[in-house]
N, C-alpha and C positions, 0 to 999 in steps of 0.2 A: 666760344661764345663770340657776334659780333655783336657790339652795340653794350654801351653803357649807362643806359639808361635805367630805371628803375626796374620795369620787367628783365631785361638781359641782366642784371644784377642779381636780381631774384629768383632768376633759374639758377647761375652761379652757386649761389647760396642754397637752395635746394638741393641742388644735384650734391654739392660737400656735407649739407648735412644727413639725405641719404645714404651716400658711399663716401665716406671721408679719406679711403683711400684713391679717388676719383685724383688725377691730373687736368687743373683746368685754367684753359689761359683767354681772358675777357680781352678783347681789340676794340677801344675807340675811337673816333679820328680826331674827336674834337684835343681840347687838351686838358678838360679835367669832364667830370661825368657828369650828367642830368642837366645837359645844357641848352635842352632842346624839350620837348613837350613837357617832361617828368619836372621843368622848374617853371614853365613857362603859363601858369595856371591859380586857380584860386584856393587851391588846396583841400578842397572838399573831399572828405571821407564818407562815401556814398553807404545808402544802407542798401538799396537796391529795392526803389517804389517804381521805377520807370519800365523796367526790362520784361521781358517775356517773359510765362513762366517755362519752365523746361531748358530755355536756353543758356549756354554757359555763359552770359553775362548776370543771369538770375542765379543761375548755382556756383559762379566764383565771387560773386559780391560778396554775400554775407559770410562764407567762411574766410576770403580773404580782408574784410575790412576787420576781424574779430583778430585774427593773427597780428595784420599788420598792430594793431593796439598793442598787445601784447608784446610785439618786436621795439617797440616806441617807447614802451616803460621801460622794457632792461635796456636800453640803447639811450636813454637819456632824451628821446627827440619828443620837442613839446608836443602836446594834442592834447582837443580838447571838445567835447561833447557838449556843440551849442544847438540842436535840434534843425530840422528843415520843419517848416509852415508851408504846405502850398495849398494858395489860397484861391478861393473862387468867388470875381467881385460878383456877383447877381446870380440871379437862379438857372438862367439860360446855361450854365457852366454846372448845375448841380450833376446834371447824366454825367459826363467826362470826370468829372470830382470823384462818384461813385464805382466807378470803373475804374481808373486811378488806384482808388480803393480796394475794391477787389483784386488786381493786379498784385499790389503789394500784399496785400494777407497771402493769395497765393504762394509769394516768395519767400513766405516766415519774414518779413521784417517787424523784428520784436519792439513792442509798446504800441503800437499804429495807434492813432484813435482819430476818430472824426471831429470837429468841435465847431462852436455857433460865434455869431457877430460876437457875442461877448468874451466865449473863450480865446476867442482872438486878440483881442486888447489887451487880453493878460498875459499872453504869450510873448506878442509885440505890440507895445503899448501904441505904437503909433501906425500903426498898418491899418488899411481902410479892406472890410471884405467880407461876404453874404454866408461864408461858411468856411471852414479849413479842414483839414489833414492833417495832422501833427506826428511827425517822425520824431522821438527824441534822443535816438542814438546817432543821426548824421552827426558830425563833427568838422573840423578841420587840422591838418597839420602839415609841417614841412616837408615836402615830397625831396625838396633836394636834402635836407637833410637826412631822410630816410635812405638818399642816396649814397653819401659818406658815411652813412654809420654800416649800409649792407659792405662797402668798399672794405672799412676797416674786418669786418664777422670776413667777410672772402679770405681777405689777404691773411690773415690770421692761419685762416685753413689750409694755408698754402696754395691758393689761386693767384695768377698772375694776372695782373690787371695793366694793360697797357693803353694808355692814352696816347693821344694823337699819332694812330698806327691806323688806316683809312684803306679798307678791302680794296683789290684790285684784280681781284680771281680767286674762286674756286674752283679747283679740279679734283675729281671724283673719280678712284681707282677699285679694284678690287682688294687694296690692302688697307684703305684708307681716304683719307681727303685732305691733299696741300692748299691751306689758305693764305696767298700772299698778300701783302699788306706795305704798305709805303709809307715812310715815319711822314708825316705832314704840320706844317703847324699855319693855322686858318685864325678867323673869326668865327665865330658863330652867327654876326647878322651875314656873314657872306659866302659859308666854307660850303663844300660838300665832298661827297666819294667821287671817285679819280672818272675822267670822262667817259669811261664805255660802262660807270656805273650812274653818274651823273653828280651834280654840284659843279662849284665855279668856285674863283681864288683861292690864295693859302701860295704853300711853297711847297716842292716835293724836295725830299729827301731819301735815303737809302729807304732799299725792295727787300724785303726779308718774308721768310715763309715760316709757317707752323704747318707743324704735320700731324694729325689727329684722326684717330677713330672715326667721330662725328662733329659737323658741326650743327651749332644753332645759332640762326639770323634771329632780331631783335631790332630789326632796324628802323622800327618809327616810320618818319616821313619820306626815309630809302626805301623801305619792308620791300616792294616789288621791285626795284633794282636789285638788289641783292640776291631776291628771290629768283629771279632772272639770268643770275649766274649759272644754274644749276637746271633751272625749270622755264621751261614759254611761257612767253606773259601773257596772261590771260585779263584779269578785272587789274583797273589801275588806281593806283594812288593817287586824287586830285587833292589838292592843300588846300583848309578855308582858315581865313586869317580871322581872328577874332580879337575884339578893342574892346577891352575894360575902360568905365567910367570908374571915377573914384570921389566917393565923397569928402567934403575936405574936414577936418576934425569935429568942429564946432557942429555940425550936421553928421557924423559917424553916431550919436546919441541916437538916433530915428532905428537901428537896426538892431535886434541883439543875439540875433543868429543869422539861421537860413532863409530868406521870404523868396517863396519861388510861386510863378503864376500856373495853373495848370495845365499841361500841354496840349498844343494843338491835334490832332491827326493828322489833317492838315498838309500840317510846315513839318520841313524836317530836324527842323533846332527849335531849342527851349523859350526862348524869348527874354522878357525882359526879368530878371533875378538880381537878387543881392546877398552879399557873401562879408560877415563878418569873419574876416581871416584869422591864422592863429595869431598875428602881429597887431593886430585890432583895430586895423585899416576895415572900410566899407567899399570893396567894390560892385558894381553894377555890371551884369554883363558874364561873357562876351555877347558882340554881335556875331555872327557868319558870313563873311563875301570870301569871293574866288581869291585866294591870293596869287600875286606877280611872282611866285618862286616858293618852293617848299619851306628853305632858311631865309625866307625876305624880310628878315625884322622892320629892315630901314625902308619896304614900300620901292626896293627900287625893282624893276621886274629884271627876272630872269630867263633868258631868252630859250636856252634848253629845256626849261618847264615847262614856258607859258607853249611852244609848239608842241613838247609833247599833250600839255591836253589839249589844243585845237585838232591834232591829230588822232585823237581818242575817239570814235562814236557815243561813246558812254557819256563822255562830257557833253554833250551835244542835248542829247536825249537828257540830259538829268536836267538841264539848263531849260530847256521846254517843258518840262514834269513842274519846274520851279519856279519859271518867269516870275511869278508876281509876289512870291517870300522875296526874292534875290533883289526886286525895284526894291519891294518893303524895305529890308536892309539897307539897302544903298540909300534911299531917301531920310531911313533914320539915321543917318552917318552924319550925310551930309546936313540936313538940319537937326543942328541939335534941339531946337524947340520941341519939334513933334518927337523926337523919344523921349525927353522929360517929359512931356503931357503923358504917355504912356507910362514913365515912373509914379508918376504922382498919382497915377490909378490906385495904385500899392502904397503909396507914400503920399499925402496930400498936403504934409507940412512941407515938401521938397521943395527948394528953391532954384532959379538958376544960376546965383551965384555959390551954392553949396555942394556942386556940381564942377569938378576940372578931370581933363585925359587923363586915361591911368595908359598902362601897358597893355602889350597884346601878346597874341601867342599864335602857332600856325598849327593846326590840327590834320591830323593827314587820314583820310576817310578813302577807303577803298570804294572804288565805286564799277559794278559790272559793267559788260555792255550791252546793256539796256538803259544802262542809266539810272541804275536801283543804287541808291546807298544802302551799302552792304552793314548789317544792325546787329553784328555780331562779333567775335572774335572770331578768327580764322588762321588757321593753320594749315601748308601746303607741305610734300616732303618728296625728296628723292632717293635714291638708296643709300645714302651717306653726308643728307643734308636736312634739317628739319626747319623751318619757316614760317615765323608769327607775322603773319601779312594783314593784320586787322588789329587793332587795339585799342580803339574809341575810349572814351571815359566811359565804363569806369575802371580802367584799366590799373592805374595808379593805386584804386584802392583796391583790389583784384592783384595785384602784383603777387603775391606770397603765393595766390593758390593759383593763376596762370605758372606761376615758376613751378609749382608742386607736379603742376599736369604737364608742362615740359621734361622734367625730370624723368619724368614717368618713362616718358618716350623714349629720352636717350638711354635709363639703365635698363627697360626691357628688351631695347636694342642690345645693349652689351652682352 
C-alpha cells in the first residue's frame, strides 16, 4: 500500500481482514498518518443526499458510513449523529429541494423527510428558511482518529506501516513489483514525493525497496503522480484550497448540527454550510479557489504545481466553464462582509464579530481534459499496480467500503 491516509488504511485493513494470512506493508512519506485531507476537514459523516444514483459514491456512502460507525464503537472513536438540514430560503429553490429529494430516496438514505418553515425552527431553532430536507443519520467524527485506531487493528494483524518512507519508483516485472521508497522527514505545510513524483522540502534519507505481488496507490493529492509511475497521465489532479470560517463560542449556540444550503447545478461546490463538529466547534465553510500548491497550507505557491496546471488544458477549460463561481469565491474571500450577508441568509442572528478564521484544507479533484470535474471515484490499473486516482468527499465516510472494493481487486488478483 502507498499512502496513509484513511482510505490506504482502510484497504490495509480490508485486505487482513479478508485474508489475514495477506503480508502487507503501508509506506507514507509524511511522519505519522492522516496528515493530509483525512485530518484536514470538518468531519462530516455523509449519508449520501448529494451523489448520483447508480454511482459508486451513491453505493459506497451508505454501506460505508454504517461500517465505519460501527468500526468507531468497538474502536473507542467518538461520533455522533447530529442530522443535516438543507434548507431552501424561498420558493424559487422548492424544484432543486424536490430533486435533492428524490436523489436521496433514490440512494436509500434512511429517515429523509421533507419539513416546513416551522419544522425548521425545531430542528434549528435559529435558522431562517421556506422549507427543508431533514437527514437524521448525517453525523460527524474524528477522521484522524479513525486513522490511528485502523493504524493500531493493521499493525495488530501484522501489517507494516511505515511513515515517512516517500515513493520514488515503481517497477512492474513478470514476478512481481519493486517499490522503492526514500526514508524522508518533511512538514506537512511543505513536504511532498521525491521530484520525478512531485513535492518540495524535507530531507532525503536512505533508498530501500519492497518487493510485492501487487501494489495499491492511495495517494490523495499525489493520486496521478503515482499513478504515473506505472501508467500515462491522462486527467490531472488540480488542488482547491478551502477556508473554514469559525464561529467564536458565545455564537456556536446558533447551530446544532448540520445547516446546509441546497446545491447549485450550477456551481461546482456546495456553498455556504455549517458544521457543528464532533469537538462542538461551528465551522462555516469551506470556500474553493485554485490553490498555490497541493500541500500549500501556508498560501506560499509552489512552483512545480502551479506550472504543472498552467500546463494542463483541462485547467484552462475548467477555469472558463467556471469564471464566475471562481470571482464569487474570491470576492467572498476577500470581503468578508458579503459572505456573512450570505451566512446570515441561513443564520440572521449572525454577527460580524461572532465570526473569526478557522483552518483550511487542500482538496485534490481530478479534473479531465475537457475540463470536467471528474464527480466520481475512480480507479486506474496496470498488470501489477492498482490506482485510486479520485476520492472527493465522501470518501472519508466511504472509506471501509472503497477499502472493501479494493480488496476485492487485489485478492481476485491473487
Amino acid at each position: 500500500m502507498v499512502g496513509g491516509g484513511i482510505v490506504g488504511l482502510a484497504t490495509a485493513h480490508q485486505i487482513l481482514r479478508a485474508a489475514p494470512d495477506s503480508r502487507v506493508t503501508v509506506l507514507e512519506k509524511e511522519s505519522e498518518v492522516g496528515r493530509h485531507q483525512s485530518s484536514h476537514n470538518s468531519g462530516v459523516l455523509h449519508a449520501g443526499i448529494y451523489y448520483a444514483p447508480g454511482s459508486l459514491k451513491a453505493k459506497l456512502c451508505h454501506a460505508g458510513r454504517e461500517e465505519l460507525e460501527r468500526f468507531a464503537d468497538e474502536h473507542g472513536v467518538p461520533r455522533r449523529r447530529t442530522g443535516k438540514l438543507v434548507v431552501a430560503l424561498g420558493p424559487e429553490e422548492d424544484a432543486a429541494l424536490d430533486a435533492l429529494a428524490a436523489r436521496a430516496r433514490a440512494n436509500g438514505v434512511p429517515g429523509l423527510r421533507t419539513v416546513t418553515a416551522a419544522e425548521i425552527r425545531e430542528i434549528e431553532p435559529h435558522a431562517a428558511g421556506h422549507r427543508g430536507l431533514h437527514s437524521p443519520v448525517t453525523g460527524v467524527i474524528d477522521f484522524l482518529a479513525v486513522c490511528r485506531a485502523l493504524v493500531d487493528e493493521v499493525e495488530a494483524a501484522g501489517c507494516v506501516v511505515r511513515t515517512g518512507h516517500r515513493v520514488t519508483a515503481i517497477a512492474e516485472d513478470k514476478g512481481g513489483v519493486t517499490v522503492t521508497a526514500e526514508r524522508w522527514t518533511g512538514a506537512a505545510s511543505s513536504c511532498g514525493i521525491p521530484s520525478n513524483v512531485g513535492g518540495v522540502g524535507g530531507r532525503r534519507g536512505d533508498v530501500g525497496e519492497v518487493r510485492a505481488d501487487l501494489v495499491v496507490t492511495c495517494g490523495g493529492l499525489q493520486a496521478d503522480r503515482l499513478a504515473a509511475l506505472t501508467l500515462p497521465p491522462g486527467s490531472r489532479v488540480v488542488p482547491f484550497r478551502g477556508s473554514y470560517l469559525r464561529l467564536r463560542p458565545d455564537a456556536a449556540r446558533l447551530v446544532q448540527g448540520n445547516l446546509y444550503p441546497v446545491p447549485d447545478p450550477r456551481f461546482p461546490f456546495l456553498g455556504v454550510h455549517f458544521t457543528r463538529r464532533i469537538d462542538d466547534e461551528v465551522w462555516a465553510g469551506p470556500n474553493a479557489l485554485l490553490a498555490l500548491g497541493r500541500e500549500a497550507y501556508d498560501r506560499r505557491p509552489v512552483a512545480r504545481d502551479l506550472v504543472e496546471v498552467a500546463r494542463f488544458g483541462g485547467s484552462w477549460r475548467l477555469a472558463a466553464r467556471h469564471v464566475g463561481t471562481g470571482a464569487r469565491e474570491l470576492l467572498d474571500e476577500r470581503l468578508r462582509g458579503r459572505y456573512l450577508r450570505r451566512m446570515q441568509a441561513y443564520l440572521p442572528e449572525l454577527r460580524a464579530e461572532d465570526v473569526e478564521p478557522g483552518p483550511s484544507g487542500i482538496r485534490a479533484q481530478l479534473v479531465d481534459r475537457r475540463g470536467t470535474l471528474v464527480d466520481d471515484f475512480v480507479t486506474s490499473r496496470s498488470a501489477r499496480a492498482i490506482h485510486l486516482l479520485n476520492a472527493p468527499s465522501p470518501a472519508a465516510t466511504a472509506s471501509l467500503a472503497i477499502g472493501r472494493m479494493l480488496a476485492g481487486q487485489v485478492l481476485g488478483d491473487r
